[in-house]
ZABA-805234 format. One record per atom (N, C-alpha, C, O): x, y, z; residue in one letter. Coordinates in pm, whole numbers, plus 50000, padded with zeros to 5 digits. Example, Ala and Ser with C-alpha at 12.3 -4.5 7.8 and 13.67 -1.06 7.14 Angstrom:
<rs>
513194943150780a512304955050780a513204967050780a514244966850846a512854977550708s513674989450714s512905000350787s513415011450804s
</rs>
This chain:
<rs>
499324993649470x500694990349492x500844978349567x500244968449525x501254977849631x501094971449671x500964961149768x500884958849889x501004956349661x500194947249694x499264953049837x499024949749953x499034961449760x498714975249877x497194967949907x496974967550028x496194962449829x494914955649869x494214967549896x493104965249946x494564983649874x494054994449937x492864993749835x491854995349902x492534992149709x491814991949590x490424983849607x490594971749591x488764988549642x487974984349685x487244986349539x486064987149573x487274987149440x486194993749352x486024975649231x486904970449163x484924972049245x484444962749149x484594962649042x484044972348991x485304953548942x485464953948790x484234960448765x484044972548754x483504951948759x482004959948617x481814978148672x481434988048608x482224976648798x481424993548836x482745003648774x482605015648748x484014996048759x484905004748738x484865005748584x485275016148534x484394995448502x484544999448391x483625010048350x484225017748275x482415013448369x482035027248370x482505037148401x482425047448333x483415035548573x483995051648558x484775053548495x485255064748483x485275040948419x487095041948332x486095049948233x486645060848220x484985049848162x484465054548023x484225068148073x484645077348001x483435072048219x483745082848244x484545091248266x484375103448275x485945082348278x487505094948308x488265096948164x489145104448123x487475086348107x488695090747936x487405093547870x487685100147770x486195091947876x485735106347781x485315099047647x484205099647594x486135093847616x486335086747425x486005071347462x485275066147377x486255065447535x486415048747557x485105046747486x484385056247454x484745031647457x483715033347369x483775016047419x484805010647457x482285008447406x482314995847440x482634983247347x482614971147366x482974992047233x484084985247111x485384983647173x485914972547175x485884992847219x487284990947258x487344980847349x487884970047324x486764983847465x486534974347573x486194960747564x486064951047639x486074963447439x485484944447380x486454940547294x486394930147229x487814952547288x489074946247229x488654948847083x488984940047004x488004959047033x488034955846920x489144972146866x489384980446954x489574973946754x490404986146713x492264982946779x492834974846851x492514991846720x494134992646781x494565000846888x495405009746882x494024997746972x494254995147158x494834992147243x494574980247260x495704996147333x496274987647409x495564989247564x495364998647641x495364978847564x494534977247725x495614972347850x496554964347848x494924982747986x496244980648056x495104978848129x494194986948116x494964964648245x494244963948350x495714969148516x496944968748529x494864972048578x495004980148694x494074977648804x492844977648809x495284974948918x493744979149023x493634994049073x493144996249184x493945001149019x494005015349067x492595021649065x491975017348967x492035028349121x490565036449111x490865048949171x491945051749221x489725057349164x489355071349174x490625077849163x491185076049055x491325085949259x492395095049218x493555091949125x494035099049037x494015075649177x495005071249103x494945067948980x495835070148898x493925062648959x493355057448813x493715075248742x494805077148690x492765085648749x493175094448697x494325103348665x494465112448583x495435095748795x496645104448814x497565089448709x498725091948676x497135079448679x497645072648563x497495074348442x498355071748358x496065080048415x495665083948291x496175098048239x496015104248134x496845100648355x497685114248277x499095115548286x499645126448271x500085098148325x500645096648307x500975093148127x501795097548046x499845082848122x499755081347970x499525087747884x499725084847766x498925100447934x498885111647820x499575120647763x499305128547672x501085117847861x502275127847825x502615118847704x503385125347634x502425108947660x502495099347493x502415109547411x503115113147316x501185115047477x500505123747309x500055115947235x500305118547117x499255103647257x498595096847167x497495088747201x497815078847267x495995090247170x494905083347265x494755068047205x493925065047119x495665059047263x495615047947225x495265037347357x495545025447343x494835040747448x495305032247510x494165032947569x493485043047550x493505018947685x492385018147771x492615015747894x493725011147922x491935017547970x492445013648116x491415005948183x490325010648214x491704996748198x490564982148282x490254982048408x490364969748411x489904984948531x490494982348648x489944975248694x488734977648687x490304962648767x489964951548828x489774948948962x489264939249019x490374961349012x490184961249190x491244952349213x492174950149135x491054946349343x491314933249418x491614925049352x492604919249395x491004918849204x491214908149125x491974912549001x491574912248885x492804915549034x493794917248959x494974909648875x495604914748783x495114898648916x495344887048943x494744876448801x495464869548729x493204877948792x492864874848703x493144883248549x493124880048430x493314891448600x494014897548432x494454890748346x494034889448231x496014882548434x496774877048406x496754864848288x497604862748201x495444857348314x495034845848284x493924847148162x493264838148110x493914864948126x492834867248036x492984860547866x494054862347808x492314855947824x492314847047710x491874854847535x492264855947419x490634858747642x489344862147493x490064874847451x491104879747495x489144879447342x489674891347257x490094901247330x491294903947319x489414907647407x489884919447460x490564915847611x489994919747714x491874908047618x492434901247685x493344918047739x493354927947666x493744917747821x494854929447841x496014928747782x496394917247758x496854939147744x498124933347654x499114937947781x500294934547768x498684947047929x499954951948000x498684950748130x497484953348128x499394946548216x499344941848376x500004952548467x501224953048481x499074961748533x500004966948630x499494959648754x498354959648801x500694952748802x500774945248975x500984951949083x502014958449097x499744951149205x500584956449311x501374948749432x501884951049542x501064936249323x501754922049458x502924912049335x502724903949245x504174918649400x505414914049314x505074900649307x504704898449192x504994886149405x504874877149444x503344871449282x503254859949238x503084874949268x501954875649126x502924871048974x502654862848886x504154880348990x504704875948871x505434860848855x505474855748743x506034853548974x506754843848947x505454828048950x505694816348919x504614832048982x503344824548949x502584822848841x501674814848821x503104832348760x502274837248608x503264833248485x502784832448372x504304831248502x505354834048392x504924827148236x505234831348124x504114815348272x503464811648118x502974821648066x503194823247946x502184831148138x501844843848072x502124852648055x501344861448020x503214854148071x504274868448023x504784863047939x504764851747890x505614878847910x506504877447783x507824888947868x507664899247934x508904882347833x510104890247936x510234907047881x509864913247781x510824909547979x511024925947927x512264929747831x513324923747850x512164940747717x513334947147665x514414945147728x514414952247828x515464938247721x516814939047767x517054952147827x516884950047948x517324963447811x517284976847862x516864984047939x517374993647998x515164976547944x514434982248037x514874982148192x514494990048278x515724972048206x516214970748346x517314975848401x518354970948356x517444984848489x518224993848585x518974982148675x518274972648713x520094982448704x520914974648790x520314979448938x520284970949027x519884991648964x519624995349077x518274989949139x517854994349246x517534978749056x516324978449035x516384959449139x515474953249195x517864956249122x518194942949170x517814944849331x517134936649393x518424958549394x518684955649541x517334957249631x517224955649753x516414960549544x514824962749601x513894949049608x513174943849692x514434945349431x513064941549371x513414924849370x512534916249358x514684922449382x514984907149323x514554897749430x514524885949396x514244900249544x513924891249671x512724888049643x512304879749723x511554892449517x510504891749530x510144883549359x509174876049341x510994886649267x510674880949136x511774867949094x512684861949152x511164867748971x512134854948979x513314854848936x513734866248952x514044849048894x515624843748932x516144852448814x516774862948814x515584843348697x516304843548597x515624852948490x514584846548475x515524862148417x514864868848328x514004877448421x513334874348520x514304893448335x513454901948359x511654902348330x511394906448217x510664899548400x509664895348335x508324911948395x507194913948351x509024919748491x508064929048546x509214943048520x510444943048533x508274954748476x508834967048485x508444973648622x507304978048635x509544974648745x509374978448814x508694996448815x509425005348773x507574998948854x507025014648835x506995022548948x507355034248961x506455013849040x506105022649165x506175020349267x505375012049309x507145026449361x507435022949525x506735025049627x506805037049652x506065019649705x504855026949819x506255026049982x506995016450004x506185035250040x506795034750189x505725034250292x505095044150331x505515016850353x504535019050447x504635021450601x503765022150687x505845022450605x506215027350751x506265041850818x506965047150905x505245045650739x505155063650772x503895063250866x502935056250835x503895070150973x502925075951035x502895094751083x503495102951152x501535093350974x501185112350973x500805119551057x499975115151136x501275132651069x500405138051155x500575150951178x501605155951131x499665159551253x499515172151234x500635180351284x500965177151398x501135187651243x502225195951320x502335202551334x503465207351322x500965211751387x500745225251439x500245219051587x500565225651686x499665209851601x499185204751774x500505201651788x500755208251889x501695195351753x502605191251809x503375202251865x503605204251984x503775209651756x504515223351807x503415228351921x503745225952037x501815236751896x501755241851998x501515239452147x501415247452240x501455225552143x501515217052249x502835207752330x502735199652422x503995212352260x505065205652285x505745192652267x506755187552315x504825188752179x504835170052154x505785166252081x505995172251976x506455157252112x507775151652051x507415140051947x506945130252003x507515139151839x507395122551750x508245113551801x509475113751802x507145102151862x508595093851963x509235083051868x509035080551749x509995077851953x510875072051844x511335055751918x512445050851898x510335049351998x510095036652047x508495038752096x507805048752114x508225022252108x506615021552124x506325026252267x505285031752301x507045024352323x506845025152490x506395044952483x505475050052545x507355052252390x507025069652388x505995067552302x505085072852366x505515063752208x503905064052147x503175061152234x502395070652245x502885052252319x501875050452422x501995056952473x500855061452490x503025065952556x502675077752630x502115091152552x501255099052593x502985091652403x502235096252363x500835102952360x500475113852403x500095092252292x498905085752315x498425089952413x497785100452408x498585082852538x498285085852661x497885111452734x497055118252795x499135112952665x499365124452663x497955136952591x497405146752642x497825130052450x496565132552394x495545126552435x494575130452370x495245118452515x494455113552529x493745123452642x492545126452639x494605127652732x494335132152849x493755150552833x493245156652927x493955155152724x493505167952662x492585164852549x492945159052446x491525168452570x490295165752517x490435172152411x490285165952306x490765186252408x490625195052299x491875188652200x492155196052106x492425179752206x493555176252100x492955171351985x493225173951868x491795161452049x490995149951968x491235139752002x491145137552123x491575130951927x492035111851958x493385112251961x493815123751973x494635099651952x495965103151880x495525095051717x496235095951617x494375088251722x494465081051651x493255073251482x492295065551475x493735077751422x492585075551297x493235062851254x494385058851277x492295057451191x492455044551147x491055038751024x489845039251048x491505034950932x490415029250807x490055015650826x490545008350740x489355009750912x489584996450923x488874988550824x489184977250786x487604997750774x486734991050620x488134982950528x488144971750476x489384994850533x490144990050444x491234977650496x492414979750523x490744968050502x491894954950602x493314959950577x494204959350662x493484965250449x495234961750455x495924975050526x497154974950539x495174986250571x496004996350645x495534990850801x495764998950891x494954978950839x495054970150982x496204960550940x497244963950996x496314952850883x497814946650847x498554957250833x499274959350930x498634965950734x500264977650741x500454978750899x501614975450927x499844981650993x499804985351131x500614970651186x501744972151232x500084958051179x500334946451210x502044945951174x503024945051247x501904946851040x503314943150967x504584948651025x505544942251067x504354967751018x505414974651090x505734971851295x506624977151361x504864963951335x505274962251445x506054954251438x507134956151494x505784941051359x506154926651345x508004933151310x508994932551383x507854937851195x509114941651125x509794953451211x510964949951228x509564965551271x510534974351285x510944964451446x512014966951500x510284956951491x510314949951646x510794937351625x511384933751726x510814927951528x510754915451543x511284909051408x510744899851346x512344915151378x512304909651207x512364898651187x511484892751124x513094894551221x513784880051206x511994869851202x511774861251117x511184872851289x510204865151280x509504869851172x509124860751099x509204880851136x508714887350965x509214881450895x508474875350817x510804879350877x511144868750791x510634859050745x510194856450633x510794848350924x510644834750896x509204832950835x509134823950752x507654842350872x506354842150807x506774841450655x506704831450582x507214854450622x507164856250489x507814844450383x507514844350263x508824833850450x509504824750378x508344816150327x507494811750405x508334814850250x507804800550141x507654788750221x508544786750304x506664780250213x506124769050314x506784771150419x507694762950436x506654781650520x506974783850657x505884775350740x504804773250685x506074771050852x505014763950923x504834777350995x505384787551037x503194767850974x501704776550976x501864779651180x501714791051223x502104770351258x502124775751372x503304784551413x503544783051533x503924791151368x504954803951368x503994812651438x504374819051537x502594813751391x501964823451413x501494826751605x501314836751674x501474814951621x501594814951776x502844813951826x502664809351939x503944815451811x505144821251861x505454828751920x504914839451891x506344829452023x506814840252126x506524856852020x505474863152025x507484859951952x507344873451896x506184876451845x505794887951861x505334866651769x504034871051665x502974873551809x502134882551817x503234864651902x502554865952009x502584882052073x501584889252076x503644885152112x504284898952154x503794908052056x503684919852093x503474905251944x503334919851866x501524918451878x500944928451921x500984910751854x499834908451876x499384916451984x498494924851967x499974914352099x499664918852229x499974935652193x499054943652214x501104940052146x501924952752115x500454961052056x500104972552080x499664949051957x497954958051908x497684961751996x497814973152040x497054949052061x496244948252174x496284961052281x495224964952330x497754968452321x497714975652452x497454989252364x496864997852430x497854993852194x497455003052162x495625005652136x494725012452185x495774996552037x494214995752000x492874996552112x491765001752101x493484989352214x492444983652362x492374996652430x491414998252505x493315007152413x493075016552479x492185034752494x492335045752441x491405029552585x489515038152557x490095054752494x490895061652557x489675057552399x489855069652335x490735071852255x490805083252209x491745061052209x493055060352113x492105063051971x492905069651905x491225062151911x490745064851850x489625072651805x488745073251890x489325080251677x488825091151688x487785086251614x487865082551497x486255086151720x484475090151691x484725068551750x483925059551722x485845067351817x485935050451827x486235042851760x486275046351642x486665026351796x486675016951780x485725010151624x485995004951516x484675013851693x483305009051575x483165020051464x482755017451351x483545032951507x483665039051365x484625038651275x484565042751159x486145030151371x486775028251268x487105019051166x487865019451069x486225009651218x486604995551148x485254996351060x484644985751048x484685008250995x483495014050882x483995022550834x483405025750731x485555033450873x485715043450833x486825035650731x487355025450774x487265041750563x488165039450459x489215051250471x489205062750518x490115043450410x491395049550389x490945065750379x490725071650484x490845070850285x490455087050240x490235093050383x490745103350429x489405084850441x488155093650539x489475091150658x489805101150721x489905083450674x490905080950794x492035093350788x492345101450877x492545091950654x493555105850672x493055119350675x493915128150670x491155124750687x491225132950618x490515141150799x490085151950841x490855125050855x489955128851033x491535138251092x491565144751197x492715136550993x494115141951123x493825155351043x493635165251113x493765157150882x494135169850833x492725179450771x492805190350714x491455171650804x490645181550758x489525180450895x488925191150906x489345176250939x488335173951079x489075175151216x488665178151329x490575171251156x491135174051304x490285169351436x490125174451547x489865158851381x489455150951516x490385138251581x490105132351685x491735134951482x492535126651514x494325133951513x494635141851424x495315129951617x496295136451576x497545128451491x498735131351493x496835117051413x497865107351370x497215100851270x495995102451264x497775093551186x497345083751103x498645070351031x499625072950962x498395062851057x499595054051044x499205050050914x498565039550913x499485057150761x499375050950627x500725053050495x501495062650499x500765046650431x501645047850337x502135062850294x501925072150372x502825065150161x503185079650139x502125083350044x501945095050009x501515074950009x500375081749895x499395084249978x498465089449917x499015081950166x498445096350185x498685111550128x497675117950102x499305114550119x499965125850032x498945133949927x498675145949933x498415123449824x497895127249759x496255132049795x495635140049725x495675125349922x494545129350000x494565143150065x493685151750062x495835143450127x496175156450177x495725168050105x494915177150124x496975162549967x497345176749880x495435175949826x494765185549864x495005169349776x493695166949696x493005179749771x492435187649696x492985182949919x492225188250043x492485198550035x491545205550072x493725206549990x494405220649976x494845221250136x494835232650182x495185211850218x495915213350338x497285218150321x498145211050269x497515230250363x498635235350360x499885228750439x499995224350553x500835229950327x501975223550355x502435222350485x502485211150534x502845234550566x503235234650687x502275227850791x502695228150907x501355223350774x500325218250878x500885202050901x500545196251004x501865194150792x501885183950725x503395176050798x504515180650774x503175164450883x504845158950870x504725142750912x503665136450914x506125136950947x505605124850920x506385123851036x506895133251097x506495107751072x507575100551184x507525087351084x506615084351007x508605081451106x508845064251105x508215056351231x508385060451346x507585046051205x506655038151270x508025035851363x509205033451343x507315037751458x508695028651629x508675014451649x507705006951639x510025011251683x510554996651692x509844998351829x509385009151864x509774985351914x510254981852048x510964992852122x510465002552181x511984990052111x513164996552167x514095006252098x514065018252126x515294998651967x516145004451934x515675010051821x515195001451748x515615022951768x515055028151676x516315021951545x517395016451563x515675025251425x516415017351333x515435002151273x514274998351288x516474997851213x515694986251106x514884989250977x514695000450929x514384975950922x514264976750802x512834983850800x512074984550896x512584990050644x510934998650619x510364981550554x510924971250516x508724987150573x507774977150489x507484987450383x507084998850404x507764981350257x507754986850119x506434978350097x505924969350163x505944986749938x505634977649862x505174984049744x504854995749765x504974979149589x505394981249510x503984982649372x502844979549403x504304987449232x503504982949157x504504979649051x505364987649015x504344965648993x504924964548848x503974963948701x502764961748704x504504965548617x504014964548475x504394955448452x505514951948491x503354945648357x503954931248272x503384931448150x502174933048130x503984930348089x503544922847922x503344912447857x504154906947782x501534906747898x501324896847846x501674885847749x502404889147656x501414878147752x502094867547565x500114865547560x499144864747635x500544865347381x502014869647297x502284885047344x501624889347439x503094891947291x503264908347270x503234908047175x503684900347090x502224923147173x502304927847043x503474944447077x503834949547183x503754948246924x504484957746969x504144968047009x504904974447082x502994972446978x502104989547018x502254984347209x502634991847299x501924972947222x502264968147398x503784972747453x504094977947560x504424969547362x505884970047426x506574983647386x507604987747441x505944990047291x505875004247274x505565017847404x506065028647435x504245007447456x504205017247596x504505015547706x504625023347800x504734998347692x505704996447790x507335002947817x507895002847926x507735006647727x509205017047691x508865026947757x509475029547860x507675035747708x507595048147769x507625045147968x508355050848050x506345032447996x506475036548087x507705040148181x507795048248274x509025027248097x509865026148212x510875039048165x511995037148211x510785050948091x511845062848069x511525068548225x510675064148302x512415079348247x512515084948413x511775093548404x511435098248513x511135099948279x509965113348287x508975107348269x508195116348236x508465098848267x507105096048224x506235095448364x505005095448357x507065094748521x506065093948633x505805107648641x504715109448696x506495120548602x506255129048673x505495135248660x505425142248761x504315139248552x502995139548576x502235141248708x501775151348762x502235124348756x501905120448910x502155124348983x501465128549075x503895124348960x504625130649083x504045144849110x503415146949214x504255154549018x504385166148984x502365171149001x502185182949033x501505165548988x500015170248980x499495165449072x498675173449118x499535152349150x498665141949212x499745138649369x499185134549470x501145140749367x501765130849482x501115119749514x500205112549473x502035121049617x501505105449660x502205099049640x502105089349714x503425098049535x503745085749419x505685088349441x506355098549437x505975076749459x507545075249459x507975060849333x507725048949319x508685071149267x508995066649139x510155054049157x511285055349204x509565042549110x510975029749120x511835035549049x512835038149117x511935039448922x512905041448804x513945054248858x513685065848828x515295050148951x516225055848997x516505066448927x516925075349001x516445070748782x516805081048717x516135094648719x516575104948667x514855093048797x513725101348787x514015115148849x514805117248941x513595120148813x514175137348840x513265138049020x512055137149038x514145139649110x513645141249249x512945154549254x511855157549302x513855161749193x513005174749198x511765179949254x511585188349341x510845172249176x509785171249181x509115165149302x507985169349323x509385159849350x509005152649483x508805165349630x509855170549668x507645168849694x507285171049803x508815171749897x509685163249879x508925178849960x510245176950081x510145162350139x511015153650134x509225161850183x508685149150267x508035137450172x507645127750236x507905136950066x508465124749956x509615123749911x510215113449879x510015136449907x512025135849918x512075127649989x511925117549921x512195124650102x513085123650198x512305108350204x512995098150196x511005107750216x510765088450219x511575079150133x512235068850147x511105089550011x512085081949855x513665075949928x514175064749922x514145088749997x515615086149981x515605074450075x516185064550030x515025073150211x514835061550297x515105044350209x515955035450205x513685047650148x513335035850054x514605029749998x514965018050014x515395041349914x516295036349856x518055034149895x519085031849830x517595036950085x519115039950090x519125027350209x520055019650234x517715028150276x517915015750396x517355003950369x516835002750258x517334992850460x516534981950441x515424984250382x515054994650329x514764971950393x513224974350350x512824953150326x513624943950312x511494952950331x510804943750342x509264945250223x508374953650239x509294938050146x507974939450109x506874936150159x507184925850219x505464938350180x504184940650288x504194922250301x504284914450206x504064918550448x504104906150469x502894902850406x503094894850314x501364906850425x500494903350359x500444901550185x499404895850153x500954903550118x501294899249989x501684886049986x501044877249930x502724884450045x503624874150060x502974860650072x503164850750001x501894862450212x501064852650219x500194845250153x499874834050193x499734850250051x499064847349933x497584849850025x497564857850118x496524842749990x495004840550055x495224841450192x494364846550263x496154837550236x495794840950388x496664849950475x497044848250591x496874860050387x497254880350406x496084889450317x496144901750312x495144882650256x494024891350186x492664896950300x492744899050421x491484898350212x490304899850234x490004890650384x489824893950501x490064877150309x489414868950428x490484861250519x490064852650597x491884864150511x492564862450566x493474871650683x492754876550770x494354873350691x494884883750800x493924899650820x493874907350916x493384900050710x492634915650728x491164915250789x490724924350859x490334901850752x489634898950813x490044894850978x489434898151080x490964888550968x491394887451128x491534900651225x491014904551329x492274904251157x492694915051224x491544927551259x491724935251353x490294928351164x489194934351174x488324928251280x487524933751356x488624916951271x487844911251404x488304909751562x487504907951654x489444910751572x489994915551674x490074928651736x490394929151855x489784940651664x489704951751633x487884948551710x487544953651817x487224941951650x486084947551719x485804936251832x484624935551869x486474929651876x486434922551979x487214930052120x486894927752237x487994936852085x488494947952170x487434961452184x486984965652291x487244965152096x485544972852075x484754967652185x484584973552291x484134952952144x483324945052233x483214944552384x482214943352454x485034946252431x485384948952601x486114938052609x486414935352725x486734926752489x487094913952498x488574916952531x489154924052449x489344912152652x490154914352723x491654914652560x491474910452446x492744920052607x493374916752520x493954905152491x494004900652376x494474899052602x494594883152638x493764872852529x494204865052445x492384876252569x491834868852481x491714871052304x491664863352208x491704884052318x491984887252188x493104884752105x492964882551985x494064884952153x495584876952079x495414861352074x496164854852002x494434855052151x494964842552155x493694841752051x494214839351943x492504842352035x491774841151926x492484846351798x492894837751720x492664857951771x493544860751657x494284851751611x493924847651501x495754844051681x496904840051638x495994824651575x496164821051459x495094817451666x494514809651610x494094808151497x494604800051420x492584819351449x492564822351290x493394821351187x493244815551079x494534829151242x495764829651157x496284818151094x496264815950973x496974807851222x496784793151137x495824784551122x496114772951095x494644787951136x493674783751026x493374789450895x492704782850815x493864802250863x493994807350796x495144803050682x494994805250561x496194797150734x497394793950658x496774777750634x497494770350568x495854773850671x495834757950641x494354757850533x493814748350477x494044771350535x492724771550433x491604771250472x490674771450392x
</rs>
């Protein structure tokens, strides 16, 4: 999603497990040969499969699934025979860069409701992406049987998370307050982003604008939130097995330290934790969430972010055939309904189906502000070797004993070196 960057799995290694999850794939197809429609994806392990049985409510085995990881991007630009004919994006900011290579969408396919999310991010004029999938990254999880039997309140400014924090910290038998995937950079940016944004919007903004100058990044607020890491992260036992195990520990393993090891009482990740949970058979009632805390005044905008579908040029029609299906309002619920995790863009979609507590993100998503993940935005320097690498290294420079002081002011530096290449 996106531009979620959560997706670690290597083209070549994924195209084997793609032959291992559909069973039939055959290295004819994959070489584009037969009547096929190939959809590259960066989706892997659960999701990949909780897509492949989106496509199977078709009722028809036509279709392949590519996944590209991280390079996703290159899809776009695919030429040779077995070129992809459908693009799923998890970084909106991808489509208005590509448009020689699309082909616009069905007149129809587009929902008016689809403007007040999605249009800040694509381009102007012509529908060119089928909006599919909404991620809410301003959720932080956590157990809610220590809370109840311990009295703990979900606070609702940073100043009550640090005490928080502080609170668990001081009862051993709680565990940590805090799990964290740091292998995976972009749930250390999601962390980054929601401070920046529920605390500081206006400066989230001005980053995210188009040729923004690169020294923003040392600015009063980017400075302040930096530091805002610094006093959580820096502090001895906020994290669970440490510092150094977390910046080795991945997404999966991070949510699975609050609800299956119970060695952490929190996890600050999107709503498709959900589907790790449910995957675990963690019973419902064990399960709840909070909205990430501003500063001060609770309120402000969520960090969203998204997956779209595109349809290469030329199109063919068996392409734009499943592109239809995808965008009807039953075709997510499969996902919804077997896998969670998953909040459906397409407004018509039967809620029903949605978890209480994907209820209720969904309705957030679609009723308050929202921001798409600043790291998208940035292009190369919100990826791998840009903000996530930073931010991983600050992470273990605080590990190290490196004061926080110094650690913000090395960080913000990278950063615009980072924006200058």
């Amino acid at each position: 999603m996106a531009g979620l960057r959560r997706r670690t799995v290597l083209r070549t290694g994924a195209l084997a497990a793609v032959a291992g999850v559909a069973g039939c794939s055959s290295v004819a197809r994959t070489a584009g040969f037969g009547d096929f429609v190939r959809i590259a994806v960066s989706w892997s392990a659960t999701e990949l499969a909780a897509f492949r049985n989106v496509l199977a409510g078709r009722g028809v085995d036509d279709v392949d699934l590519i996944p590209f990881g991280d390079d996703i991007g290159a899809a776009l630009g695919v030429r040779t025979t077995g070129r992809p004919h459908l693009v799923a994006l998890p970084q909106p900011g991808l489509v208005a860069g590509n448009l020689a290579n699309l082909e616009p969408l069905p007149a129809d396919l587009w929902y008016p409701e689809y403007d007040r999310i999605w249009s800040q991010n694509l381009p102007t004029t012509g529908h060119y992406a089928l909006p599919f999938k909404l991620a809410h990254k301003s959720v932080v999880w956590f157990r809610k049987k220590i809370f109840d039997d311990h009295g703990l309140t979900p606070p609702k400014t940073w100043q009550q998370w640090l005490a928080l924090n502080d609170a668990i910290i001081a009862e051993p038998s709680l565990g940590a307050p805090l799990a964290l995937g740091g292998a995976d950079g972009w749930m250390l940016a999601g962390f980054l982003e929601n401070i920046l944004l529920r605390s500081f919007p206006e400066s989230y903004d001005a980053l995210a604008a188009p040729g923004h100058d690169r020294r923003l990044w040392e600015s009063g607020d980017v400075r302040a939130a930096f530091q805002m890491l610094a006093d959580m992260w820096g502090r001895p036992g906020v994290f669970a097995g440490g510092p150094r195990r977390a910046l080795v520990q991945q997404f999966p393993d991070a949510v699975l330290e609050v609800f299956k090891y119970h060695t952490a009482a929190m996890v600050v990740a999107p709503d498709f934790a959900e589907s790790v949970i449910r995957r675990f058979g963690v019973p419902a009632d064990e399960v709840e969430t909070f909205t990430f805390p501003p500063l001060t005044t609770p309120g402000g905008p969520l960090v969203a972010a998204g997956d779209l579908i595109v349809l290469t040029r030329p199109a063919e029609q068996r392409a734009v055939d499943v592109i239809r299906y995808l965008g009807e309002p039953r075709a997510a619920l499969p996902w919804i309904r077997d896998t969670g995790g998953f909040i459906a863009a397409n407004p018509a979609t039967d809620r029903s189906y949605y978890s209480p507590i994907l209820a209720r993100l969904s309705k957030e998503l679609t009723s308050q502000q929202i921001r798409f993940d600043l790291a998208d935005q940035l292009g190369p320097a919100g990826g791998r070797e840009g903000l996530q690498r930073v931010l991983q290294n600050f992470l273990h420079g605080l590990a190290d004993g490196r004061s926080g002081e110094e650690s913000v002011r090395t960080a913000l530096a990278a950063m615009v070196s980072a924006e200058a290449g």
